[in-house]
C-alpha positions, 0 to 999 in steps of 0.5 A, spaced: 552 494 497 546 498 495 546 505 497 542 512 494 546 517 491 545 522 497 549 516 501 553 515 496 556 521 496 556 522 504 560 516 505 565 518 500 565 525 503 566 521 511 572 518 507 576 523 503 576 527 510 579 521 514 583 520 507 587 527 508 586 527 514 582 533 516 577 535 521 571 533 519 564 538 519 559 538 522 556 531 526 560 525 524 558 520 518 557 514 521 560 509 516 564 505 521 561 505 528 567 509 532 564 510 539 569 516 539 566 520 533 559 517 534 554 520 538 551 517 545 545 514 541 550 510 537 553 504 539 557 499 534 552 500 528 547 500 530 542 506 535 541 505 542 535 508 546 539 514 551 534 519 550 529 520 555 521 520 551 519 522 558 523 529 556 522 530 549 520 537 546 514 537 542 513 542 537 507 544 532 510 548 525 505 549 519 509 548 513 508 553 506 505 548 501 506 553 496 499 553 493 492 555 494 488 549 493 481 553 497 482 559 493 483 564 499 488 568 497 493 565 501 498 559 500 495 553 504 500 551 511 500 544 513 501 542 520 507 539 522 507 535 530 516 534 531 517 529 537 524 530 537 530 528 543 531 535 548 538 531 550 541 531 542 538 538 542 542 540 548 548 537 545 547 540 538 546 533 535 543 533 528 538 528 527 534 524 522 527 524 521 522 519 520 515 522 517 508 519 517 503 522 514 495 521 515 488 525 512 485 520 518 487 525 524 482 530 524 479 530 532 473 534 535 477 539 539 477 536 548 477 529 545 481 523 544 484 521 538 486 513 537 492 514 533 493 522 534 492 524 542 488 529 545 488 537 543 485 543 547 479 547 543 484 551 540 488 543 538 494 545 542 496 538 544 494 535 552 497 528 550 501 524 545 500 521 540 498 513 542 503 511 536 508 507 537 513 511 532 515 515 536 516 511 542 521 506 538 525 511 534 526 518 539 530 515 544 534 512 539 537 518 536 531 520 530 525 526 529 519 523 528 514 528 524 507 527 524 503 530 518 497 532 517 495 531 510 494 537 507 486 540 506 485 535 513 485 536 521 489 544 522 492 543 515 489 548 511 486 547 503 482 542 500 484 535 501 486 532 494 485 525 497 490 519 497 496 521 492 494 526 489 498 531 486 496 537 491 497 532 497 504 529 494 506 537 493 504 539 500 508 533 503 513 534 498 514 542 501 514 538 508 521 534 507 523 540 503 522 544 510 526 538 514 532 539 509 534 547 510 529 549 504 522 551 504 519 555 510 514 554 516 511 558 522 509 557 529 502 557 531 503 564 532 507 566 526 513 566 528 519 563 522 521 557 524 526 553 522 528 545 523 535 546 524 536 541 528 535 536 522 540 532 519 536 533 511 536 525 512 528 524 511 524 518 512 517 516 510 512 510 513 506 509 512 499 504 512 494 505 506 493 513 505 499 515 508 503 509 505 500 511 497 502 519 500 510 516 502 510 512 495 507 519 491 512 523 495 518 519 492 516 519 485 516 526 485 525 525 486 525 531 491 533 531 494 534 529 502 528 524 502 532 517 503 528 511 504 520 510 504 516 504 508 509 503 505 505 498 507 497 495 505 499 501 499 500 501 491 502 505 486 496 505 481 489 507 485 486 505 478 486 498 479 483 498 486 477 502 484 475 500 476 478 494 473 479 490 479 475 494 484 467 496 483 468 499 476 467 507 476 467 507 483 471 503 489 472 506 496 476 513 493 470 516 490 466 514 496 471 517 500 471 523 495 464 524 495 464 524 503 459 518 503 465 513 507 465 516 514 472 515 515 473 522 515 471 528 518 468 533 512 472 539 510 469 544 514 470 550 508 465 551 506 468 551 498 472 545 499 465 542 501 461 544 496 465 546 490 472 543 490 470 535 492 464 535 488 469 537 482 474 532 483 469 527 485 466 529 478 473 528 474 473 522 477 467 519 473 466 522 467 468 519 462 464 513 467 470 506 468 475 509 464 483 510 466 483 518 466 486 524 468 484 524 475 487 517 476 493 518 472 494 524 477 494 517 483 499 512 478 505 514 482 509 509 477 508 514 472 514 517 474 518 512 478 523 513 474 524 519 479 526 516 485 531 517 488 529 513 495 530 507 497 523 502 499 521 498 504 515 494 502 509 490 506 503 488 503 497 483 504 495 478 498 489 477 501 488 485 502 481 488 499 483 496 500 489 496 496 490 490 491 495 486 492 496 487 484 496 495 486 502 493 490 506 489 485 504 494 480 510 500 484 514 494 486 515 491 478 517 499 476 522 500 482 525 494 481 526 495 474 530 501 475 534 497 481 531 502 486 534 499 492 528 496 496 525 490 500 518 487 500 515 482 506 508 479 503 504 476 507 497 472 508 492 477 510 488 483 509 489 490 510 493 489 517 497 494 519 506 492 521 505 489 527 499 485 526 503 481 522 510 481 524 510 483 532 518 484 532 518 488 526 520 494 528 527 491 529 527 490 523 524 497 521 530 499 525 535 497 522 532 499 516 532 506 518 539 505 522 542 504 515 538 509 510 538 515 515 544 514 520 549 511 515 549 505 519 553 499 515 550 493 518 549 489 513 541 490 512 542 490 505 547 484 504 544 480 509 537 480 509 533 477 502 531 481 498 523 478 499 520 475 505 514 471 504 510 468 509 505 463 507 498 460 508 502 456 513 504 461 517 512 459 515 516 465 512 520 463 506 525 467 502 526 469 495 530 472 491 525 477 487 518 477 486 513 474 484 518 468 485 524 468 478 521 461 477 514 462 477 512 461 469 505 461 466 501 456 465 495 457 460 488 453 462 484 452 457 476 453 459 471 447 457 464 445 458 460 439 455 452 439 455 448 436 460 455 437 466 455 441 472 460 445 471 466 446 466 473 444 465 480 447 467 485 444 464 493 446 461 491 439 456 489 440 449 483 445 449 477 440 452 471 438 449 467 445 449 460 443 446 456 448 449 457 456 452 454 458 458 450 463 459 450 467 466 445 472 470 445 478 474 444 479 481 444 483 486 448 479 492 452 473 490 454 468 496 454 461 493 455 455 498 459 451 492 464 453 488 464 448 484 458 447 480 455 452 475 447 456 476 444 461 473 448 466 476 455 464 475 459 459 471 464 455 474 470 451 471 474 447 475 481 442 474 483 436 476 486 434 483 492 436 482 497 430 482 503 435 486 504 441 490 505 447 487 506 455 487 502 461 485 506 467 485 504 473 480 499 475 476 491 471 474 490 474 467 483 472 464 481 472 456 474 471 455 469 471 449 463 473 451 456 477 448 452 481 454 445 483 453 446 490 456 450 496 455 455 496 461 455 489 463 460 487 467 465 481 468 465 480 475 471 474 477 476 470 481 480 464 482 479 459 488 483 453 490 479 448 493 480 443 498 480 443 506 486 446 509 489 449 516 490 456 514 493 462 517 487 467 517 488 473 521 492 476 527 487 475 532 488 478 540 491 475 545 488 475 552 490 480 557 496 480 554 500 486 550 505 489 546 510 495 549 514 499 543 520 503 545 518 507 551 513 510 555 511 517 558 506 519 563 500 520 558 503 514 553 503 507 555 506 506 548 502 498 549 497 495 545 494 489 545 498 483 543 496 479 536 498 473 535 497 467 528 490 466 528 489 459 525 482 455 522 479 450 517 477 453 511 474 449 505 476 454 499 481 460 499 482 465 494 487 465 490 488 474 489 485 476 495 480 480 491 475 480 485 475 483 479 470 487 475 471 488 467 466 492 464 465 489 457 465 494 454 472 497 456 478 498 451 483 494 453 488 499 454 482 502 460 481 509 457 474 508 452 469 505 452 467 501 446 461 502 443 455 496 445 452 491 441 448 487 444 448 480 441 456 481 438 461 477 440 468 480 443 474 478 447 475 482 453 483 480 456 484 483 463 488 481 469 484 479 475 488 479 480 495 477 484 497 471 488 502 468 492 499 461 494 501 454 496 496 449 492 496 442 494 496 436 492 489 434 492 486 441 491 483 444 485 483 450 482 476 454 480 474 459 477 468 463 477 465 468 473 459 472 475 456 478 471 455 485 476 451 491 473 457 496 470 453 501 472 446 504 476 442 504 470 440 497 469 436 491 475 442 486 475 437 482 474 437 485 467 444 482 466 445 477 461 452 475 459 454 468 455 460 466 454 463 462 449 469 457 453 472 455 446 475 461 446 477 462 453 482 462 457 486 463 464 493 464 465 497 463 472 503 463 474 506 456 477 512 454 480 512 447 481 510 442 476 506 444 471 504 438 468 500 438 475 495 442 472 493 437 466 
């Protein structure tokens, strides 16, 4: 059985005492499911809902970040809402927690937020949060915090944006603070403690809030056991330059206050000096992995982590790459970090979208890492869950599949052909290079036919089904025109097929988590499989975009010269897909402006398909792609 150290150690603890027979201190470790020794939220091995939400307290504490990141003179606070059963705490039960982290909540003061309630003018809270976290955790037994993340909302500082090392620090002192270190103050000043913790921490998050939880876990801070990230990655360079918008990407939009997703710092020297700084670093030198990025690689420091990881992600998502999310899985499973990944069909969605009953599974997840509960979720459930284009869900024993293997089709292309060649057969007849240019939008209608802006390679039908699981990875001789030119890519199959598309609303219908209070339905609308005919389908999910000028380690650029052949070899993206017999495999190339200097129309890039390649993993039969 797969345990922390900190679980290890609580469980050999439990049976030492049982062992010499001696009374035990403090609450009871759980191991066993004894009703005798367990408290009332635990029945068997597994928690139960006892606790009234109706009741709950409710209390705002502000945590010392131990920094001052808007040069004030005082050390950063970040606010804290605890949710947390008043029966337990009448009774002196500790309990776990599980924290959720967003720079999404800030709120104008008397009105209503979707995630975080509604606050009076002074942000005292007049309702609770419309979140289902608390709904289903707080009768059975759990705390649940909701962080403002630091430099957003009534957390003071200047906002560091999605993982950065002062977001992670500020977070990192929260969970500090839960398990008896750190220090935190009421709204009027007061020291404050969380006593009524057990100093066993969660953390789950979407997007930002997950990429929080994953940065915090690599920082290996003790009392933290377990993270449940979804729709989040470990490396945000891979959204934002090579496979997103190169030198920029949703971030930098989001840094630089052009996005519209939060509200502007109202600190006149985050806003005017501390943002423009970071949005700065950011882009100088222009494309390239720098120290701003390198601060937002968690996997850096994987080798820290002490917590367990509970993993969903959408291949089809275009916020976060689902080759960013492989990314943190790969270095988590190469140091055996006990963890789980569910990989779905769809984009940016959230838990319930996919899996309406996932907080069952999320449950015992939790039961197990926080509560010590031993039912069997790491023994019984596979280590990977994948739900397809078809909607069924399969299971495999690691991902990317362990039989996946990479096949190399070559790229052709003869004079006088609509469109070239794919092949893993000898290297095809390549007589003529193709030339492709710039424009602004690209929207073809056929995927299967070259024109002046794009070039198209195309396989055989295939003669058997099989699986792309893992990374697409393109080597291409090219020469561009222009300085900054880049490479702009994606891999298609082709051939019509009833998908799985979306979660889409089900009228009138609704789906209730956990329980309700007087000012929280804790429903939402009720989504279910969303199916369709498509004619294509992308193979990652995403685009890639390679300034041609980038080193192949991603941190220079090399110098431009116009009409010289180079090689450029990248990753272009990450699939787990069903290509079935009779579908094809396309690849198109397009050229993107690398940069605001140069019309896209100015663009010219040839490619030379002699020298061309791209390399996909296949489980199934490889001769398929000949």
């Amino acid at each position: 059985m797969s345990t922390s150290p900190s679980r290890r150690i609580r469980i050999f603890a439990a049976l030492l005492v049982t062992a010499l027979g001696l009374p035990a201190a403090g609450s009871a470790v759980a191991t066993s499911g004894d009703s005798a020794e367990s408290p009332p939220h635990i029945s068997g091995h597994r928690t139960t809902p006892v606790y009234s939400y109706e009741d709950a307290i409710w209390e705002t504490v502000y945590v010392d970040a131990g920094q001052d990141t808007d040069a004030d003179g005082e050390s950063d606070r970040v606010a804290v809402d605890v949710v947390r059963p008043k029966e337990a705490a009448e009774s002196g039960h500790d309990l776990p927690v599980i924290v959720t982290t967003s720079p999404y909540n800030s709120v104008i003061p008397g009105t209503h937020s979707s995630m975080r309630g509604a606050f009076d003018e002074n942000f005292n809270r007049l309702t609770a949060p419309t979140e289902w976290l608390d709904n289903y955790f707080v009768p059975r037994g759990y705390a649940v915090a909701f962080v403002d993340a630091p430099g957003t909302f009534r957390s003071t500082g200047c906002h560091d944006y999605f993982g950065g090392p002062r977001e992670v620090q500020g977070v990192r002192k929260v969970v500090e603070w839960l398990t008896g270190l750190g220090e935190a103050q009421t709204h009027d000043g007061k020291p404050t403690a969380a006593g009524w913790s057990s100093g066993q921490v969660g953390m789950i998050g979407h997007s930002a809030s997950g990429i929080n939880a994953i940065g915090v876990a690599a920082t290996g801070v003790k009392g933290l056991e377990t993270i449940v990230p979804s729709g989040a990655g470990g490396d945000l360079y891979l959204d934002n330059s090579s496979s997103g918008d190169p030198g920029g990407g949703h971030v930098l939009e989001m840094v630089k206050g052009s996005n519209g997703d939060q509200v502007p710092s109202p600190d006149p020297y985050c806003r005017e000096t501390a943002l423009p700084a970071l949005a700065a670093r950011a882009e100088d030198p222009r494309y390239v992995r720098n120290a701003f990025w390198d601060e937002r690689t968690a996997i850096r420091s994987a080798a820290n982590i002490r917590a367990s990881v509970f993993q969903m992600h959408g291949v089809s998502d275009d916020r976060v790459s689902m080759q960013n999310a492989t990314s943190w899985w790969k270095a988590i499973a190469a140091r055996d970090v006990p963890r789980r990944l569910l990989v779905h069909p769809l984009g940016h969605q959230n838990w319930h979208a996919v899996d309406p009953s996932v907080h069952e599974r999320l449950g015992e997840w939790f039961d197990y890492w926080l509560h010590d509960l031993d039912n069997g979720v790491m023994s019984t459930h596979p280590e990977v869950t994948v739900i397809g284009g078809d909607g069924e869900r399969k299971e495999y024993s690691t991902w990317p599949h362990p039989k996946a293997k990479e096949v190399t089709l070559k790229l052709g292309n003869t004079e006088g052909a609509t469109a070239g060649t794919l092949t893993s057969a000898s290297r095809p007849k390549a007589d003529r290079d193709v030339l492709v240019r710039g424009e602004s939008a690209v929207s073809p209608k056929d995927l299967t036919k070259h024109r002046d802006t794009q070039a198209v390679f195309v396989s055989n039908p295939l003669g058997h089904e099989v699986t792309v699981s893992g990374d697409l990875s393109l080597t291409v001789r090219h020469k561009s025109t222009q300085p900054e030119t880049a490479i702009h890519v994606q891999a298609f199959k082709v051939g019509k097929e009833r998908r799985y598309l979306d979660a889409g609303y089900m009228d009138g219908e609704e789906l209730c988590v956990g329980s309700a209070s007087e000012t929280d339905r804790h429903c939402v609308p009720k989504q279910d499989q969303y199916f369709a005919e498509v004619d294509d389908w992308s193979l990652t999910g995403t685009s890639a975009k390679r300034p041609t000028q980038l080193s192949v380690d991603d941190r220079t650029m090399r110098p431009h010269r116009p009409d010289v052949w180079s090689t450029s070899s990248f990753t272009i993206g990450t699939g787990e897909e069903v290509i079935s017999k009779g579908q094809r495999i396309v690849l198109v190339v397009r050229v993107a402006p690398g940069g605001a200097r140069t019309p896209a129309a100015e663009h010219e890039l040839l490619i030379d398909p002699k020298k061309s390649s791209l390399t996909v993993p296949i489980k199934g039969r490889a001769r398929s792609l000949r």
